[in-house]
N, C-alpha and C positions, 0 to 999 in steps of 0.2 A: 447715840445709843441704838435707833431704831438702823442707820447704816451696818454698825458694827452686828447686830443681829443679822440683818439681808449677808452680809460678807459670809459670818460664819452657816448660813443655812448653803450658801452655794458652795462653798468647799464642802459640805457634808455630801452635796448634791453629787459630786463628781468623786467623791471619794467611792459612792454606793454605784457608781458606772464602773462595770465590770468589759465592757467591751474597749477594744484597743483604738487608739485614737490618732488619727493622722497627724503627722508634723505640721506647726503650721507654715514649714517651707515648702512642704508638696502644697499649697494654694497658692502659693505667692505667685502673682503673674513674672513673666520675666521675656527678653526678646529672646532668650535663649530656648527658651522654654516653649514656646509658642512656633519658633524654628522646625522641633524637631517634632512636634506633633502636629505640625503642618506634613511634614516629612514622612510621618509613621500614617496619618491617613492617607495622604497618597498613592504610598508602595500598597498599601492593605486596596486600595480601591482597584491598583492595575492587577495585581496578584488577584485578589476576587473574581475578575474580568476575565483575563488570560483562563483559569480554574475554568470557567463556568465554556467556554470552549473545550476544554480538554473531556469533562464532562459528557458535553453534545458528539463530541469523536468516538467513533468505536472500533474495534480494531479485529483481526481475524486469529482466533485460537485452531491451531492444528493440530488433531489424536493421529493414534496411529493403532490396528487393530488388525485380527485375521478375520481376511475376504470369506465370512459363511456359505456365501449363496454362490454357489456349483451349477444350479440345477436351470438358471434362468438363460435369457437369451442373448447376448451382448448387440447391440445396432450398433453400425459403421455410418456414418451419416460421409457423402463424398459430392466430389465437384471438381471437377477435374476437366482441362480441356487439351485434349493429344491434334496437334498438326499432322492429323490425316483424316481421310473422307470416314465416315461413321459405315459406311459396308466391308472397311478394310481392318478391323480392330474389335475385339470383342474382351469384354471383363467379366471377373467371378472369381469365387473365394473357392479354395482348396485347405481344410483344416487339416490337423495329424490324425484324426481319425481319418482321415479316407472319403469326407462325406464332400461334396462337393455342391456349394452353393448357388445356383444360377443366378440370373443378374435379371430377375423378372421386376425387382423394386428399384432398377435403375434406367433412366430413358436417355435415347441416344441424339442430339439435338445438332444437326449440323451449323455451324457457326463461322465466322472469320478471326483468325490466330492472333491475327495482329489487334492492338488495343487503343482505341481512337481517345485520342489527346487526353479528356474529361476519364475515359479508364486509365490512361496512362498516367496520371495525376496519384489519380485513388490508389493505385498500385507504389508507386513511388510511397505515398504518408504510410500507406501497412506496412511498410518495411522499414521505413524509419521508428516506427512505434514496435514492429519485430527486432530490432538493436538493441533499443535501450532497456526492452524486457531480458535481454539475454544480458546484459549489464546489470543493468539493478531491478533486482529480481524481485525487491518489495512491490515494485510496482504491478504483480499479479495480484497484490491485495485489493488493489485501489479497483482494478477490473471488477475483482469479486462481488466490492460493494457498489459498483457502479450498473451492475445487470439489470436488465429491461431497462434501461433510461442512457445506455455507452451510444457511441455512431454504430452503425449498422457495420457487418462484416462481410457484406457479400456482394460482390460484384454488380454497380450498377449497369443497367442496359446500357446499348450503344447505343446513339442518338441517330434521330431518323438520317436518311437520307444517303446511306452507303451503297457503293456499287462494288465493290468489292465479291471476290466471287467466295464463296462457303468454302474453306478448304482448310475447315477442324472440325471436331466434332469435341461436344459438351455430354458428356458424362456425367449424371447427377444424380441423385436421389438417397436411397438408403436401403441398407440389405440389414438381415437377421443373422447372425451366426450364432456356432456352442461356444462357450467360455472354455476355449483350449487356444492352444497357439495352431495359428493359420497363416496364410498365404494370398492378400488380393491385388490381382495381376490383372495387368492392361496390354494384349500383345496380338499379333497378328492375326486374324482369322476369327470367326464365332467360333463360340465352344460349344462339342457337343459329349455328349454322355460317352462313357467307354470302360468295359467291365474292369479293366485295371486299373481306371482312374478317369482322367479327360483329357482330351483332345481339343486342337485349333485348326480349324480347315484355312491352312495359309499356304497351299499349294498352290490356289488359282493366282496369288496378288506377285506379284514382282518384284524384288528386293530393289528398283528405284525408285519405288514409291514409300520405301522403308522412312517414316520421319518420325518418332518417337519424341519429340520436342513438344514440352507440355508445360503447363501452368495449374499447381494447385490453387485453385479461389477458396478450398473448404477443405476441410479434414477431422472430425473428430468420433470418437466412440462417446456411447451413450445418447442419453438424454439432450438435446442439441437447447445449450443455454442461449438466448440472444444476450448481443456486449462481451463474451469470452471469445480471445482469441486462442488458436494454438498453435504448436510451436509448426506447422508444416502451413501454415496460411499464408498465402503470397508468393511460395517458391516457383520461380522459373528454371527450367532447363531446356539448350537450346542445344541439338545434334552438332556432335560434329564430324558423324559416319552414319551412312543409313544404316549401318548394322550396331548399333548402340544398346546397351543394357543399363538400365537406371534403377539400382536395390536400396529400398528405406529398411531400414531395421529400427522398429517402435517395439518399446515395453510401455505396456498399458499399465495403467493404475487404478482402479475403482476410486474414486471420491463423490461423499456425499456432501452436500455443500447446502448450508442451513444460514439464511441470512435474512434481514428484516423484510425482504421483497420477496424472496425465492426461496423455495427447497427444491433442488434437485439431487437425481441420481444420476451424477455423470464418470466420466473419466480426463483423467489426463493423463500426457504420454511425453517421454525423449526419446529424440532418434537419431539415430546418425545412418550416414549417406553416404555411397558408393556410385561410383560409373565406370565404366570401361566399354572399350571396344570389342564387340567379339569376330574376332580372328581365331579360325580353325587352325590355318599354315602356324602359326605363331604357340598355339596352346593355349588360346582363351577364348574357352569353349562358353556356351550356354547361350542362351534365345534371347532374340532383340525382345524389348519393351519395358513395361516398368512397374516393377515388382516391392510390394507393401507387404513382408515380413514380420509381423505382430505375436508377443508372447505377452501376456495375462501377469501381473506381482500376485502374490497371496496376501497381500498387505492389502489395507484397506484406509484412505484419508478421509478424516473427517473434518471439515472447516466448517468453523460455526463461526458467525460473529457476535463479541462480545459487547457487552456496556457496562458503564462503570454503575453502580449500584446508587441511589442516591443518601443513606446511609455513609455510606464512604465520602461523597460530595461534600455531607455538611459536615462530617468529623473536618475532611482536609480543608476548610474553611475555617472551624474552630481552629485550626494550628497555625495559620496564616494572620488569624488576629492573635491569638495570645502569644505565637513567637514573635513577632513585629512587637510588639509589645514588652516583651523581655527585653528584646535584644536593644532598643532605641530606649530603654530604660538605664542600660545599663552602659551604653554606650555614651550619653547623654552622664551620667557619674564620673564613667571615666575619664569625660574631659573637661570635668569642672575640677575631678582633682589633677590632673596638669596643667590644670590655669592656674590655682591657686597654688602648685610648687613653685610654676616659675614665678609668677608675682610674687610670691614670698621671698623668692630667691634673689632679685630683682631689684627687689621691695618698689614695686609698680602698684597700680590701684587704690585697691582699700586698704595694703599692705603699704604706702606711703606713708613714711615718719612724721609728725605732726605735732613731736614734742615744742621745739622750736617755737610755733608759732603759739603754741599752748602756755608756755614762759614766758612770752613776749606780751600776750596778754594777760596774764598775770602781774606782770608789773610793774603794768600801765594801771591798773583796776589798782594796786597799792599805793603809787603815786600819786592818783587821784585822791584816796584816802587821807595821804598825809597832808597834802594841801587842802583839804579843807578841816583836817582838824585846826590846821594851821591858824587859817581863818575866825574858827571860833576860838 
């Protein structure tokens, strides 16, 4: 009586349980079972892992905008070294206004043309690292976020002990210009003022001493980032007439560039490049040396670099478990039901027929029976 009481008070019990109650085949341990949720923590630990990298990466978002500021000053930051003596060559900018820049922010440093082994090395890796940016061009991101802490870009010294005689001269420093299209030129003679524009006093020097063969080590507008390279860094040009003319045409771009280390306001530029010989007899006129042609975009680039939110991290974390979860759920279903089609089919496993043996001891358990009724 007091069982039959206990029985009926637990069905009452579970009758008044309104919540849904797991299978008791979702507990059952199984190898199969144990398999795949071996399998489903796994992938969820290397996915978490890989995630929490993608995370810590951040990546560079580009705007694009109309350049406001008109009014300010644009800097040429240069470095340049021409194979001829520094009293034979003189530089400075001529804009389309008419105004004419002198070269009071650049110094003329006599040097040796040629580039001792340890330069000639360094020169070789920027050019190699100048390729693969004109190839894969992602690779100005990596520049971006690599600034203050990239290799240095600038020409190391020559190591003691040359006897080599000075016969270049290093052209360096930085000039001021307006934000219009200009003109900075490297060519025979200093320049002096002249009501209708400027002059080069290049009557005293001698067209054999014409060598216009130069090396940019540096080139850029703006704000001078250390770690950015540009696209005119490392160019050689080597005569092959003293009377040689060498023209870059560069469009400039303002970019402001906003990254976890740096804000600057700088620029960046394409150019393309021209040479020839000037031959009067022939029809190709114009003045030996080497001529920087620059025009200004109205356009303005902003690159900021981005991070992923951590919000966003822990949502795509939550999806990484609940789908691993679904999907090894459900996967895990589908192939207990083709085990058990084909074992049915089959009739293999638990699906083996059993009747036989079911009958056979059946009766034996009746024969047993009969002989001992026998008995008594």
């Amino acid at each position: 009586m007091r069982r039959f009481s206990q029985k009926k008070a637990l069905n009452f019990v579970k009758e008044m349980d309104a919540f849904p109650k797991v299978p008791e085949s979702y507990v059952e341990t199984s190898a199969s079972g144990g398999t795949v949720s071996l399998v489903a923590f796994t992938a969820m630990a290397l996915l978490a892992f890989f995630e929490f990298f993608v995370y810590r990466d951040t990546w560079m978002k580009y705007e694009y905008e109309v350049d406001k500021d008109f009014s300010s000053k644009l800097r040429i930051n240069i470095d340049i070294t021409v194979a001829m003596r520094c009293q034979f060559v003189g530089a400075d900018v001529l804009d389309l206004a008419e105004t004419m820049v002198a070269s009071e922010g650049l110094q003329y440093e006599p040097v040796v043309f040629e580039l001792s082994p340890q330069q000639r090395q360094w020169h070789r890796n920027l050019l190699v690292v100048q390729n693969q940016l004109r190839e894969e061009h992602s690779l100005q991101d990596v520049l971006y976020k690599s600034v203050l802490r990239g290799g240095p870009t600038a020409l190391p010294p020559r190591e003691e002990g040359h006897d080599q005689p000075l016969n270049a001269c290093r052209i360096h420093g930085h000039l001021y210009v307006n934000k219009v299209a200009g003109n900075f030129h490297i060519t025979v003679g200093k320049a002096i003022p002249h009501p209708r524009g400027h002059a080069h006093l290049a009557a005293l020097v001698s067209h054999e001493t014409y060598n216009f063969s130069h090396r940019i080590d540096h080139l850029s507008f703006g704000e001078e980032v250390p770690g950015i390279l540009n696209p005119l860094d490392g160019t050689e040009k080597v005569c092959t007439d003293h009377n040689q003319m060498f023209q870059y045409f560069i469009t400039v771009v303002p970019t402001k560039l906003e990254t976890y280390k740096v804000s600057a306001d700088t620029h960046q530029y394409s150019v393309t490049e021209r040479e020839r010989v000037i031959n009067h007899a022939t029809g190709s006129h114009g003045v030996s040396g080497i001529f920087m042609k620059y025009d200004l975009s109205s356009l303005m680039v902003r690159v900021t670099e981005q991070h992923m939110p951590l919000w966003q991290f822990l949502v795509r974390l939550c999806g990484i478990v609940g789908g691993i979860f679904s999907t090894t759920g459900m996967l895990h279903n589908l192939v207990g039901f083709c085990v058990d089609v084909v074992c049915c089919r089959f009739k293999l496993g638990v699906y083996k027929p059993k009747e036989v043996s079911t009958l056979h001891q059946h009766g034996k358990d009746q024969t047993c029976l009969l002989s001992e009724n026998g008995e008594q």
